[in-house]
NULO-318763 format. One record per residue (C-alpha): x, y, z; residue number from 1; residue in three letters. Coordinates in pm, whole numbers, plus 32768, in hexadecimal, padded with zeros to 4 digits. Layout:
% residues N
<r u="X" v="Y" w="Z" num="NUM" residuo="Ala"/>
...
***
This chain:
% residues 283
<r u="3DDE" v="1DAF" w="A415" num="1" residuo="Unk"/>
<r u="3DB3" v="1C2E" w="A420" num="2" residuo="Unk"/>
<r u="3CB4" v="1BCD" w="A377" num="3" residuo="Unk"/>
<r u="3B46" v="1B4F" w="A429" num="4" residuo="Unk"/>
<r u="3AFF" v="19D6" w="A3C6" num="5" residuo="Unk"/>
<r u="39BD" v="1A4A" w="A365" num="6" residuo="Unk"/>
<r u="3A85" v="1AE9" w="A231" num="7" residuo="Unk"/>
<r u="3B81" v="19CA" w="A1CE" num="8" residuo="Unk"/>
<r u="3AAF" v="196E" w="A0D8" num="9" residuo="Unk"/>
<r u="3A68" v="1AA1" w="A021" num="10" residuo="Unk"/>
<r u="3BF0" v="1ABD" w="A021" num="11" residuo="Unk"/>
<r u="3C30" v="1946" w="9FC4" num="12" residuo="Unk"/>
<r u="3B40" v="198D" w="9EA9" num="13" residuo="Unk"/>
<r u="3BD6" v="1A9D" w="9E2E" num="14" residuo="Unk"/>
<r u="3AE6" v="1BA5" w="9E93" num="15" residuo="Unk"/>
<r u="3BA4" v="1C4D" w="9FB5" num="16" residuo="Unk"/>
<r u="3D2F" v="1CA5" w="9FAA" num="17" residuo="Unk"/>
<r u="3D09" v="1D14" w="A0F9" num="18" residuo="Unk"/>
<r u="3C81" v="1D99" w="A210" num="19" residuo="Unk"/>
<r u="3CCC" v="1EFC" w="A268" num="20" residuo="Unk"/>
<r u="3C0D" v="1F3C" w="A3DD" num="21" residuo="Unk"/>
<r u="3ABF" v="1F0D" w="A49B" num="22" residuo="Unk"/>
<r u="39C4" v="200E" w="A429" num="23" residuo="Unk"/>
<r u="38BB" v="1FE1" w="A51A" num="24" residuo="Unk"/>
<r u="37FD" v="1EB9" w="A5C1" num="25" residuo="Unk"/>
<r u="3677" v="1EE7" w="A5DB" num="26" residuo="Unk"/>
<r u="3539" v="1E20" w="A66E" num="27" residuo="Unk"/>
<r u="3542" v="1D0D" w="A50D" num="28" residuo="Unk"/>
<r u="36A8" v="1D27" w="A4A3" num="29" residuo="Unk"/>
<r u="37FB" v="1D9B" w="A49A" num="30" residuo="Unk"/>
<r u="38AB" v="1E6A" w="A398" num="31" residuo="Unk"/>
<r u="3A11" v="1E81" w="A339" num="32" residuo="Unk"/>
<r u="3AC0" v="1F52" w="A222" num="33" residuo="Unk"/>
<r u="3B78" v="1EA1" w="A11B" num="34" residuo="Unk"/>
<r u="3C33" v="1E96" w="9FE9" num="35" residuo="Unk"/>
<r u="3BD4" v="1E25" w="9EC0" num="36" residuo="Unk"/>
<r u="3CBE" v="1E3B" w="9D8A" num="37" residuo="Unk"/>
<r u="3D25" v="1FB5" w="9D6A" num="38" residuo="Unk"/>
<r u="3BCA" v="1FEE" w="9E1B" num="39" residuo="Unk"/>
<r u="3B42" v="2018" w="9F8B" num="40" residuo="Unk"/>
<r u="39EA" v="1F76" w="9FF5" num="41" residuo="Unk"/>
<r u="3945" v="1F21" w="A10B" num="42" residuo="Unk"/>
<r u="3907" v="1DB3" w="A169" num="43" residuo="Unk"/>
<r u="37B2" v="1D5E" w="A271" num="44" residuo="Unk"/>
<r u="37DC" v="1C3A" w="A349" num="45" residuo="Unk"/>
<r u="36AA" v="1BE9" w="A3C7" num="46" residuo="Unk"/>
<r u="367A" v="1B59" w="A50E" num="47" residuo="Unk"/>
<r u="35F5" v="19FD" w="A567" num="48" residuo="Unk"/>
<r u="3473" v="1A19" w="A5C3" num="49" residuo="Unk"/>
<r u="34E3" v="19C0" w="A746" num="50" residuo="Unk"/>
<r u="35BA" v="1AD9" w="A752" num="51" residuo="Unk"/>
<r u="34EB" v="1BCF" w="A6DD" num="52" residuo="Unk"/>
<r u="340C" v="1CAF" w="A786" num="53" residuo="Unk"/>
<r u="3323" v="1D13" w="A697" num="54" residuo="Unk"/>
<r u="322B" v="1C27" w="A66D" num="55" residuo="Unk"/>
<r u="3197" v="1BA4" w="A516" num="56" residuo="Unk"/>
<r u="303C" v="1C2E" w="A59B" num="57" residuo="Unk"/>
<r u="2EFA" v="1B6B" w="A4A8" num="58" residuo="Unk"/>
<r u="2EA7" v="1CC1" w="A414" num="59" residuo="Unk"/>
<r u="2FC4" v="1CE9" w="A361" num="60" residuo="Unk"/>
<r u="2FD8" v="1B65" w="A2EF" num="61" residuo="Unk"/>
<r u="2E78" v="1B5E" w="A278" num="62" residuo="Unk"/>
<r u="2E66" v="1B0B" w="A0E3" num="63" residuo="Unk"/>
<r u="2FB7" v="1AD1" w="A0C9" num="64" residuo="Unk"/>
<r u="301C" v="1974" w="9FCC" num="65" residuo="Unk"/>
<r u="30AC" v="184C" w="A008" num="66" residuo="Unk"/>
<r u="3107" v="171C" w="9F22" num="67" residuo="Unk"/>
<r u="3040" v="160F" w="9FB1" num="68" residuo="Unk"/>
<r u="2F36" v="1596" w="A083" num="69" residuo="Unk"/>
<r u="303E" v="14B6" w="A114" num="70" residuo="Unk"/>
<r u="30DB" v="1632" w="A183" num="71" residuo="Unk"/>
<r u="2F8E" v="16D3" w="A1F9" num="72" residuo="Unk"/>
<r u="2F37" v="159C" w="A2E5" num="73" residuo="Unk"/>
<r u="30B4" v="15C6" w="A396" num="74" residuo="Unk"/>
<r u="3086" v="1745" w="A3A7" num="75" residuo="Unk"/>
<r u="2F40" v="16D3" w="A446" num="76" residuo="Unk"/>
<r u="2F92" v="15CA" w="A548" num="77" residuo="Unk"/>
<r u="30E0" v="16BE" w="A5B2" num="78" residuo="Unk"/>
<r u="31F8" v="15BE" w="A557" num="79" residuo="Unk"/>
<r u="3342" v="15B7" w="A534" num="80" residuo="Unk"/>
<r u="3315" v="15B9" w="A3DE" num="81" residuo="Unk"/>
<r u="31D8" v="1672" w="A3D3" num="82" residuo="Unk"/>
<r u="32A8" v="17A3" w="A499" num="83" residuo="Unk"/>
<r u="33C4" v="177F" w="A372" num="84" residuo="Unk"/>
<r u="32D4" v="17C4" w="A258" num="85" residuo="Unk"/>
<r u="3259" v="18E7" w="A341" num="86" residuo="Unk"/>
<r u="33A9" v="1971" w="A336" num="87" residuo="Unk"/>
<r u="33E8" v="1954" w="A1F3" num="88" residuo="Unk"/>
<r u="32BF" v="1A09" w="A180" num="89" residuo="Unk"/>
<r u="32D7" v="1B3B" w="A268" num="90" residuo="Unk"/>
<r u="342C" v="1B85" w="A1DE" num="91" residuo="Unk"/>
<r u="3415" v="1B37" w="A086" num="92" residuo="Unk"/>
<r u="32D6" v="1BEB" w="A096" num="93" residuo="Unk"/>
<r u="33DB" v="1D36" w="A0AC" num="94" residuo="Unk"/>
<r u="348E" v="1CBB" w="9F94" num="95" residuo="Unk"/>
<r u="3379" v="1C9E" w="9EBB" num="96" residuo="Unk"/>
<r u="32EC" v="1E27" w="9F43" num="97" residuo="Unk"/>
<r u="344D" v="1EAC" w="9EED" num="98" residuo="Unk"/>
<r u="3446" v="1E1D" w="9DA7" num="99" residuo="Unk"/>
<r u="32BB" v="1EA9" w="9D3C" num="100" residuo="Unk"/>
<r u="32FF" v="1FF5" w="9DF2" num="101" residuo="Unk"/>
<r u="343F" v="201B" w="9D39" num="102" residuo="Unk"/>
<r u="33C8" v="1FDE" w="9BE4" num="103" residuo="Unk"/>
<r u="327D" v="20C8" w="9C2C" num="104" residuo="Unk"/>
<r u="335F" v="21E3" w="9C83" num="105" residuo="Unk"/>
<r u="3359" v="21DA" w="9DF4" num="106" residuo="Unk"/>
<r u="348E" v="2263" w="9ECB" num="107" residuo="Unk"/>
<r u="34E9" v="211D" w="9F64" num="108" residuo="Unk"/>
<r u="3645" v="207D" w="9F3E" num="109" residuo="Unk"/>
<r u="369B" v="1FBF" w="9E10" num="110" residuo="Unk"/>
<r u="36B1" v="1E39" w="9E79" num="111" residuo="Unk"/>
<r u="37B6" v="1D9E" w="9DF3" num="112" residuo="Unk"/>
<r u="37E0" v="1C27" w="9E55" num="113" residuo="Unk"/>
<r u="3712" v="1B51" w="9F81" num="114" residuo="Unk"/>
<r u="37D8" v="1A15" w="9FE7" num="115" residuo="Unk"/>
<r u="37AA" v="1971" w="A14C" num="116" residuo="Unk"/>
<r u="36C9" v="1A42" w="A1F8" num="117" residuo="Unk"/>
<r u="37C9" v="1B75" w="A1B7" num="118" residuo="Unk"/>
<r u="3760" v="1CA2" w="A0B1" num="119" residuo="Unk"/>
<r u="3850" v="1D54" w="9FFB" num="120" residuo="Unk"/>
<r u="37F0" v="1EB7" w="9F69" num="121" residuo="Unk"/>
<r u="3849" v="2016" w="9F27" num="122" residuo="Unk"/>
<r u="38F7" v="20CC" w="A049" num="123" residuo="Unk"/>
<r u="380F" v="21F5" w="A076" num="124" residuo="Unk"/>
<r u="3929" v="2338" w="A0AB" num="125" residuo="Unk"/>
<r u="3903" v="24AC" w="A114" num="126" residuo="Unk"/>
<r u="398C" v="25A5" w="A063" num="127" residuo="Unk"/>
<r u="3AE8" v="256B" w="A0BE" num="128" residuo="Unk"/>
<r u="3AD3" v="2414" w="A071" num="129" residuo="Unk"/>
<r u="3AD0" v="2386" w="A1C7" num="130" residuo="Unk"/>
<r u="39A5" v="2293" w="A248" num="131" residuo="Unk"/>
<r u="386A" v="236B" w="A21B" num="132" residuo="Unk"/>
<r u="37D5" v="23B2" w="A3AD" num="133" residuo="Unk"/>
<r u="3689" v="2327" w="A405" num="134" residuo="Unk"/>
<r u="3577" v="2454" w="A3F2" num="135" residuo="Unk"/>
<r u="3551" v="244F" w="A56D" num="136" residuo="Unk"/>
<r u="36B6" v="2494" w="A5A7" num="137" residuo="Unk"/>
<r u="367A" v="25F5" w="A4CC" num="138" residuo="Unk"/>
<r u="360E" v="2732" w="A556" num="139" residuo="Unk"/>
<r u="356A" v="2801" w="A455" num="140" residuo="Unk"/>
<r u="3505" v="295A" w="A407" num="141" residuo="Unk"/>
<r u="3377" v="2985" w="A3EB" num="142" residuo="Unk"/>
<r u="339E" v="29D4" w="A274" num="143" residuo="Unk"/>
<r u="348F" v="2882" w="A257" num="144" residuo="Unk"/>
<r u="3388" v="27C0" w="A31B" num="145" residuo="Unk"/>
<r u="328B" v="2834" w="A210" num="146" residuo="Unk"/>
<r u="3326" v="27F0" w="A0DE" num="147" residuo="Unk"/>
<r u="33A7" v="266D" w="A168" num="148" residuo="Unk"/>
<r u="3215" v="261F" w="A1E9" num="149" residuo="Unk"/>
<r u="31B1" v="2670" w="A05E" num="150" residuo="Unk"/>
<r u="32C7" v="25A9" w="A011" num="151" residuo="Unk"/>
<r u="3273" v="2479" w="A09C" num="152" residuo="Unk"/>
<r u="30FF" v="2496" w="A070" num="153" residuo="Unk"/>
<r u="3135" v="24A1" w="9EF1" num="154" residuo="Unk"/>
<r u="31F0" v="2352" w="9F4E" num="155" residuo="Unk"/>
<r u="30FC" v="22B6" w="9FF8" num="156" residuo="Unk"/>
<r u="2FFB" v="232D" w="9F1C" num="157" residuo="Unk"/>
<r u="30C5" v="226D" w="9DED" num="158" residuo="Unk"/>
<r u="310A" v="212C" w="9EF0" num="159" residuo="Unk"/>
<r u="2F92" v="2112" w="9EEF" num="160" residuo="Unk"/>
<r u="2F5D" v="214A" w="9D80" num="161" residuo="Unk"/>
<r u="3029" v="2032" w="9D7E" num="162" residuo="Unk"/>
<r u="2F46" v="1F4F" w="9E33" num="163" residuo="Unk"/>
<r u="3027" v="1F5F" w="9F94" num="164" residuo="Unk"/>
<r u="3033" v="1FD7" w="A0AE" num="165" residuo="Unk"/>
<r u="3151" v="2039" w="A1B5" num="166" residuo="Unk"/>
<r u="309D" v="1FC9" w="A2E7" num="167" residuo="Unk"/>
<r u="31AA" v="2052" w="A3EE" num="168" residuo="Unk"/>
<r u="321E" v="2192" w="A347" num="169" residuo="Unk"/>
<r u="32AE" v="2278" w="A435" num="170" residuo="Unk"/>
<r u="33D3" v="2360" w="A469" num="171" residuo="Unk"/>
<r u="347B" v="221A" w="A4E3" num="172" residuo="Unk"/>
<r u="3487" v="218D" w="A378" num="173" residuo="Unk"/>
<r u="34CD" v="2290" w="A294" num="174" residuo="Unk"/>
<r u="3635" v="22E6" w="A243" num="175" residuo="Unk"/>
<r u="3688" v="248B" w="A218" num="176" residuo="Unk"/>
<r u="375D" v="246B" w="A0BA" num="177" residuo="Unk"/>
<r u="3803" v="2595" w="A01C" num="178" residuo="Unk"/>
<r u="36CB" v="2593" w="9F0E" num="179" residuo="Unk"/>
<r u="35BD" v="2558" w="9FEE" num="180" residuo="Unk"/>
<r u="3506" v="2484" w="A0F4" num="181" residuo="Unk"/>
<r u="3518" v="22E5" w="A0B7" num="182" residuo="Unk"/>
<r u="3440" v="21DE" w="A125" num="183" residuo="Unk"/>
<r u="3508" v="208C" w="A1AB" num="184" residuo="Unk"/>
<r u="3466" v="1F79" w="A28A" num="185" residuo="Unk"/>
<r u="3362" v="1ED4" w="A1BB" num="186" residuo="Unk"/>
<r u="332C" v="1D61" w="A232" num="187" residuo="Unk"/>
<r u="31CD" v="1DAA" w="A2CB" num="188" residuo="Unk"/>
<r u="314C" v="1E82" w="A18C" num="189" residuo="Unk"/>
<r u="2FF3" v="1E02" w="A120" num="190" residuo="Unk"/>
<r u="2F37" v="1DBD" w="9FD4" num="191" residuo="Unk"/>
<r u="2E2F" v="1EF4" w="A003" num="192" residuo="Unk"/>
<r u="2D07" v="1E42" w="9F0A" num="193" residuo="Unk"/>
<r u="2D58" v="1CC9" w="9FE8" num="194" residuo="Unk"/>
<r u="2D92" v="1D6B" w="A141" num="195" residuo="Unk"/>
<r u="2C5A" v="1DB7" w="A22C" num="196" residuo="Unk"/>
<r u="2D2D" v="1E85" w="A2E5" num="197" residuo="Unk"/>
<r u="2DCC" v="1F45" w="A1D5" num="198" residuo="Unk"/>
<r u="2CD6" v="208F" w="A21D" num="199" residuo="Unk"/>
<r u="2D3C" v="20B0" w="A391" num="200" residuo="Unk"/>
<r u="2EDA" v="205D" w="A331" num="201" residuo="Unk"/>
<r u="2EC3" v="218A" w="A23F" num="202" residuo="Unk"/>
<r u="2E07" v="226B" w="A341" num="203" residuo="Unk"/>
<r u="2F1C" v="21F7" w="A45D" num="204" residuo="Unk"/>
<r u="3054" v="2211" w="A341" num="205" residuo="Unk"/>
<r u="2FD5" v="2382" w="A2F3" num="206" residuo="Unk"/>
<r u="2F9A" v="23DC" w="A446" num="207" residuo="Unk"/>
<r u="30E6" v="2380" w="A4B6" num="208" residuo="Unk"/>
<r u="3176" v="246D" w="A3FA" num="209" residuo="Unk"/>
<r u="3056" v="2564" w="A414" num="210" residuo="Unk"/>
<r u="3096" v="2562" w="A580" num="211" residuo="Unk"/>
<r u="3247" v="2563" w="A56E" num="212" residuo="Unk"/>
<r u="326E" v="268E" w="A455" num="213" residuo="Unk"/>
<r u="316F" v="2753" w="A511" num="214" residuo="Unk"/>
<r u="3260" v="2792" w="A619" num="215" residuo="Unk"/>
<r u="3305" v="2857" w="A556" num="216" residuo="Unk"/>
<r u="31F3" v="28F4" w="A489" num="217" residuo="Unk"/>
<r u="30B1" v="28F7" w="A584" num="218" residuo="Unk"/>
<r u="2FE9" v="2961" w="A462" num="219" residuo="Unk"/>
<r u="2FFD" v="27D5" w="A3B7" num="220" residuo="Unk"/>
<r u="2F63" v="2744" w="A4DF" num="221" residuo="Unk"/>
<r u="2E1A" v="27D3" w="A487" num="222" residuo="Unk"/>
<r u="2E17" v="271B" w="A33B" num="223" residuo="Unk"/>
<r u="2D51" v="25C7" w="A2BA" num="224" residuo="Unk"/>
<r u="2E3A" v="256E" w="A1C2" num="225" residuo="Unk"/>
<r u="2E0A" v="23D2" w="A225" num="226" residuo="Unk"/>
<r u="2C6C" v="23F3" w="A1F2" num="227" residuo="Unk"/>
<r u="2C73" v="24A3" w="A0A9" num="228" residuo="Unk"/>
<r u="2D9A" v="23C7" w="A00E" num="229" residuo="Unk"/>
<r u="2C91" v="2277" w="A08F" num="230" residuo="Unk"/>
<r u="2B66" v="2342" w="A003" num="231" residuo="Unk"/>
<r u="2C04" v="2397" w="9E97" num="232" residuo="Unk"/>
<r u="2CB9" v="2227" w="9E93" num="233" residuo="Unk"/>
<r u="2B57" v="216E" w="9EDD" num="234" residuo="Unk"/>
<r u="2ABB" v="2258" w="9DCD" num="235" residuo="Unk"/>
<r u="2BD1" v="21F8" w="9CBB" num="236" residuo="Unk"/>
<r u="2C20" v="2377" w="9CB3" num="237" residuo="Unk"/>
<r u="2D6B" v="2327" w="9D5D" num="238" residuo="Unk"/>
<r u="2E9E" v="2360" w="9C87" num="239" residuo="Unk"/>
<r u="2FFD" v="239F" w="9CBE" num="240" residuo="Unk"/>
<r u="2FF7" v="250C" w="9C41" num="241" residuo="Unk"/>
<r u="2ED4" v="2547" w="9D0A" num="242" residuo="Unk"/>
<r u="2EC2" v="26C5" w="9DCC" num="243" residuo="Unk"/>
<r u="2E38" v="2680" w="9F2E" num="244" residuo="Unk"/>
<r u="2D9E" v="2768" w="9FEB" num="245" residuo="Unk"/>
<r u="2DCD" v="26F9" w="A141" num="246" residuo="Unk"/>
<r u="2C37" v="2732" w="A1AD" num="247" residuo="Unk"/>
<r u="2B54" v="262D" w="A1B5" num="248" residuo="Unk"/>
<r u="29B6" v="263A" w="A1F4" num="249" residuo="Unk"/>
<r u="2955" v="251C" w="A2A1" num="250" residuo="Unk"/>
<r u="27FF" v="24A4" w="A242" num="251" residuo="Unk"/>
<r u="26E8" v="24C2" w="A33B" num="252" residuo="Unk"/>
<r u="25B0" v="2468" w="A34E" num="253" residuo="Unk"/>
<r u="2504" v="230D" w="A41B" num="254" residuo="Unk"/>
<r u="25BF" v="21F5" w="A3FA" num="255" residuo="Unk"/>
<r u="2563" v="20B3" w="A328" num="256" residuo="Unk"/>
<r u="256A" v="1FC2" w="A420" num="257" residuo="Unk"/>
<r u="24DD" v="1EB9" w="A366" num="258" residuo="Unk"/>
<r u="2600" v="1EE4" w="A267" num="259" residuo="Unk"/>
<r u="26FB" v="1EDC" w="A36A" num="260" residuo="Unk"/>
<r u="2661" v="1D82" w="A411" num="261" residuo="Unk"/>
<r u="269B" v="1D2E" w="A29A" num="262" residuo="Unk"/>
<r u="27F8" v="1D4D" w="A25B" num="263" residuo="Unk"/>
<r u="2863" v="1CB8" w="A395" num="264" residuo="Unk"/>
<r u="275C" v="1B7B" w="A353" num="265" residuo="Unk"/>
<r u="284D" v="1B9B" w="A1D3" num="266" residuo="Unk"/>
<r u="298A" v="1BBB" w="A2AB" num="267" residuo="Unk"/>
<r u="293C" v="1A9E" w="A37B" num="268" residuo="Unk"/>
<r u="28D8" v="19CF" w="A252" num="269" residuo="Unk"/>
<r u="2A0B" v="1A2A" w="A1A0" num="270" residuo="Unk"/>
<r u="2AE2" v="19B7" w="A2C5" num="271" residuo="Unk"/>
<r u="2A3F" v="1875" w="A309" num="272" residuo="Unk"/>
<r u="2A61" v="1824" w="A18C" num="273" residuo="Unk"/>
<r u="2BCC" v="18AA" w="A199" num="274" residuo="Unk"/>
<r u="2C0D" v="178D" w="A2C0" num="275" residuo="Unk"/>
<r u="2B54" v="1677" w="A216" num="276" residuo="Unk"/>
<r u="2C41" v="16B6" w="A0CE" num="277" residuo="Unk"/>
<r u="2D45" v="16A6" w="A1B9" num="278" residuo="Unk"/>
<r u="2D01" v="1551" w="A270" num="279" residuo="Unk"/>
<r u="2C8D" v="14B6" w="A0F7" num="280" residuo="Unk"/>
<r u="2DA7" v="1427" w="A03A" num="281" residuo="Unk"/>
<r u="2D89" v="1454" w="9ED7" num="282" residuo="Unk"/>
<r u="2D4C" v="1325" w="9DFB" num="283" residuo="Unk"/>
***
């Protein structure tokens, strides 16, 4: 096919010999097959902020670098400018996740190049070889549906070993390959030690696919994998050969209310300091 003109420059660069079809276009970007040398990847075109509909919601921003303080105060005041530093960061932000996830052993796919707000990696295949079908486009059998939730709890248990969190796992973004479940889609992961809403991304990511395997296997949705993975991570139990359990005890007892007044008084203080850093140039 003719290639996008999002991709000229991966091919006047070298990095693409061509373009082989459209693989699918979602919410943030657009994904073609191509061909690489003797080898086929995939390339992700991401879509201009405007054009998107998912939205680059504060939660998922929070902690996340920039160079400057000349950069923080036009991500502030919403520029033109501000908005292309914004940009830049949410999508690098997957290129940097891909990279750390990869080298911790994670099954995400292997980037290979980043160039122009396009991503080229590892085509993810099925067992024939052809593009691997997203999880919700399976149907499995209960004992299938069992052995793929394990699966991709012993991932996300080693994502947040790794200090990261997916943030919008679901069976929307993971790939079936002929090995095994694989996690794609990772521009919104978080830093789970910088992010204060790390705990309830975890509980949401686990639930997801609590709730999706468990119609095929009933028996899962009775299970607190997401509480137990939190509890052992905020314990520094958590490790990637770690045997869950799926039950979870909640605490009880009355509830410290002067410690919780605390840590939002700390939270507030935190974010007012956060904003001040933000508005201060450095000297």
């Amino acid at each position: 096919m003719k290639a996008p003109p999002r991709l000229q420059a991966l091919i006047d660069e070298g990095l693409v010999d061509s373009v082989v079809r459209q693989l699918m276009s979602g919410k943030e970007a657009t994904v073609y097959v191509v061909r690489c040398g003797e080898e086929t990847r995939c390339a992700k075109v991401y879509k201009e902020a405007d054009r998107r509909s998912f939205r680059q919601a504060v939660d998922y921003t929070e902690n996340r670098r920039v160079k400057n303080t000349r950069e923080a105060r036009a991500m502030a005041k919403g520029t033109r400018f501000g908005r292309k530093v914004t940009e830049a960061i949410w999508q690098s932000a997957e290129v940097d996740a891909l990279h750390w996830l990869a080298a911790a052993g994670v099954r995400v796919p292997t980037p290979h190049n980043f160039l122009e707000g396009v991503l080229l990696m590892d085509l993810v295949t099925d067992a024939r070889g052809d593009a691997a079908p997203r999880l919700n486009d399976t149907m499995l059998s209960p004992e299938e549906a069992v052995r793929h939730h394990a699966s991709l709890l012993r991932e996300v248990v080693r994502m947040l070993c790794a200090g990261i969190v997916h943030g919008d796992l679901s069976e929307f973004n993971v790939l079936l390959a002929g090995d095994g479940p694989v996690i794609i889609d990772l521009p919104q992961a978080v830093d789970a030690a910088g992010n204060n809403h790390a705990r309830r991304m975890l509980l949401r990511d686990v639930g997801n696919l609590r709730n999706f395997f468990g119609r095929f296997a009933p028996a899962l949705l009775g299970t607190h994998y997401g509480d137990e993975i939190w509890q052992l991570y905020e314990r520094g139990l958590l490790r990637p050969g770690t045997e869950l359990t799926g039950t979870f005890a909640r605490e009880t007892g009355p509830v410290d209310l002067g410690k919780v007044l605390r840590e939002v008084d700390d939270a507030r203080e935190e974010e007012a300091a956060r904003r001040l850093r933000m508005r201060t140039p450095r000297q």
